[in-house]
C-alpha positions in Angstrom: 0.0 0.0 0.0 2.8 2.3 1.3 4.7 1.4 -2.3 2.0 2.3 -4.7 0.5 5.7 -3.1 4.3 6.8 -3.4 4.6 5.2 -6.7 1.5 6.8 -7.7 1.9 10.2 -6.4 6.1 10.1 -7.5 5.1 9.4 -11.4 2.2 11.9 -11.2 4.5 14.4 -9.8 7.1 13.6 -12.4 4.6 13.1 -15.1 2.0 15.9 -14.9 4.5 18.2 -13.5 2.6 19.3 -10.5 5.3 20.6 -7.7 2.5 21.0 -5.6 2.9 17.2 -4.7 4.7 16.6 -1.2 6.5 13.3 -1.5 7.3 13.6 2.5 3.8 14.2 3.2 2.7 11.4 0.6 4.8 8.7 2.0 3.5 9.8 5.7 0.1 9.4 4.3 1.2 6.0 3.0 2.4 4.7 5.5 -1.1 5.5 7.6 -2.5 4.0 5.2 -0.3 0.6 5.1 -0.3 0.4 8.7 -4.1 0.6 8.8 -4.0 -1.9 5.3 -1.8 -4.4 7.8 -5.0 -4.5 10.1 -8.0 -5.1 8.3 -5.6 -7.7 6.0 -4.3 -9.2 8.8 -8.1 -9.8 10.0 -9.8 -10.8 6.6 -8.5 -14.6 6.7 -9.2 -15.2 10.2 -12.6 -13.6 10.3 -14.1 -15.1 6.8 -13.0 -18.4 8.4 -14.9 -18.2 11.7 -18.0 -16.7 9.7 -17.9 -20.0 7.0 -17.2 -22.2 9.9 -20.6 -20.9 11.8 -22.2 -21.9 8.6 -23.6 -18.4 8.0 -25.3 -17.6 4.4 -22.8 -16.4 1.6 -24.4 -12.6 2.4 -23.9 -12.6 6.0 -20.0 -13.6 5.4 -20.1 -10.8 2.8 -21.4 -8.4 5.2 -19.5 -10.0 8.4 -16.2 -9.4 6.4 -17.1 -5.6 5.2 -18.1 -4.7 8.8 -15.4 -6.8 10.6 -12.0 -5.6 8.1 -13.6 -2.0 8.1 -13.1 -1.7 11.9 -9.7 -3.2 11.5 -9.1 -0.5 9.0 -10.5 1.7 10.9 -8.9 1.2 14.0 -5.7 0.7 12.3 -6.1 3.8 11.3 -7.1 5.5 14.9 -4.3 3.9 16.3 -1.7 4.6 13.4 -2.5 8.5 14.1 -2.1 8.1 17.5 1.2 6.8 17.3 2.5 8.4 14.2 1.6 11.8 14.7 4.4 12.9 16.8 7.2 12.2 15.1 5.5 12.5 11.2 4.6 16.0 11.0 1.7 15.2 8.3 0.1 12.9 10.0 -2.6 14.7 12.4 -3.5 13.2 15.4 -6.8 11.7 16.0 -9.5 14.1 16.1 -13.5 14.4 15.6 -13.1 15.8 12.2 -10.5 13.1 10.6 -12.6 10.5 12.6 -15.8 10.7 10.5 -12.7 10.8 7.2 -11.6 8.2 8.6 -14.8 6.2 9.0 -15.8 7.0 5.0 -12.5 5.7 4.0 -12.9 2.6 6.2 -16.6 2.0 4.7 -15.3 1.9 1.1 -12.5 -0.3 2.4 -14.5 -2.8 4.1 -16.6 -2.9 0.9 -14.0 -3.8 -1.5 -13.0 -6.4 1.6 -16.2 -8.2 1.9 -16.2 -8.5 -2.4 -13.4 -10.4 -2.3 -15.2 -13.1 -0.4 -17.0 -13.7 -4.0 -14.0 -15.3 -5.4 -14.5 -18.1 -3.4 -16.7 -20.3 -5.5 -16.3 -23.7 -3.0 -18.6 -21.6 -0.2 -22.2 -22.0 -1.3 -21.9 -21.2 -4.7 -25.8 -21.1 -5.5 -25.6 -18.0 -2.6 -22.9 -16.2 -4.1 -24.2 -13.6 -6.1 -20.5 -12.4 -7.1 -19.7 -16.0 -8.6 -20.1 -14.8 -12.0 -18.3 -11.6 -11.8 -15.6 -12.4 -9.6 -15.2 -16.3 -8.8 -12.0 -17.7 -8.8 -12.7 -21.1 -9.9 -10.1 -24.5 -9.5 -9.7 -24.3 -13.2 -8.9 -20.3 -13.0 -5.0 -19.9 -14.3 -2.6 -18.0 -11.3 -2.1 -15.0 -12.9 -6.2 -14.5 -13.9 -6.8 -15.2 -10.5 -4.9 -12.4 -9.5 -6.7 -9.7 -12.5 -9.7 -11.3 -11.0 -8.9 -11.2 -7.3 -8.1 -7.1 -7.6 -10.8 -7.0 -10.0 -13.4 -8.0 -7.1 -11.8 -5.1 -4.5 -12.0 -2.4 -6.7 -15.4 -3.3 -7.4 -16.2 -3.3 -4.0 -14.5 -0.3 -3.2 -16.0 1.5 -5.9 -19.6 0.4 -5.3 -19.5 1.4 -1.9 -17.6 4.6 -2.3 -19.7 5.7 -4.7 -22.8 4.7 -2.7 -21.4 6.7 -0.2 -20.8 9.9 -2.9 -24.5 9.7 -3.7 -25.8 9.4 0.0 -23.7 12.2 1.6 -23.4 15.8 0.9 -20.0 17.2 -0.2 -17.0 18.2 2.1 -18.1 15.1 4.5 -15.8 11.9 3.0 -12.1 11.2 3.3 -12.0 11.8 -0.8 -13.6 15.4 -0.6 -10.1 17.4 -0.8 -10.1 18.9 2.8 
């Protein structure tokens, strides 16, 4: 995560020519948001096996794992401010205003989190209502599985982030340029 906002932001500055681009304060930011990546990563294995193992439907996985790896992001990212702030000087602390930034980014996170859970076609495929879009089947060659894998997060990240961009007015979500 850390490696492709700075990749991102370097080429863009190098590209488009815009000085205006702080690569100390874009690899700050990327490392918040790697550190707060690490959580709700770190929890999506775990927590999509104790859903499937408590023989929940396909949607209440999907939904466990949006809800469950968008706290982890979002308390990785609480915690990650708490701690980096200090000594990164564009990192802000936790406050009330980057909290509810904060909780939008999480959201759209946990959205593209629980869309992964459709490329597994072994767990009730007749439920999954991703299968077709975004199963991984045995037959699926490595490196398609991997198009298809990041295929299914930024479709989940971008359905909820744009649900969110329809359902709240400007200047309240993490991608309103505040």
């Amino acid at each position: 995560v850390m490696a492709g906002h700075c990749a991102y932001f370097a080429a863009k500055k190098s590209i488009v020519g815009d000085e205006s681009i702080n690569m100390e304060r874009e690899t700050q930011t990327g490392l918040l948001l790697a550190s707060a990546a690490f959580c709700s990563g770190t929890a999506w294995q775990p927590l999509v096996d104790v859903l499937q193992a408590s023989e929940l439907s396909f949607a209440q996985v999907f939904a466990g794992t949006w809800v469950g790896c968008g706290t982890a992001f979002y308390l990785g990212l609480r915690g990650a401010r708490t701690i980096l702030s200090g000594p990164c000087r564009y990192i802000q602390e936790p406050t009330y205003e980057n909290s509810t930034t904060d909780k939008s980014l999480s959201v759209a996170i946990g959205g593209a989190t629980g869309f992964f859970v459709g490329t597994d076609t072994a767990y009730l495929p007749a439920q999954n209502f991703l299968i077709n879009a975004v199963g991984i089947h045995d037959t699926t060659p490595a490196l398609a599985g991997c198009v298809i894998a990041g295929t299914s997060t930024s479709l989940g990240f971008l359905s909820a982030q744009s649900t969110l961009n329809a359902i709240y007015p400007s200047g309240k979500l993490w991608n309103d340029g505040k």
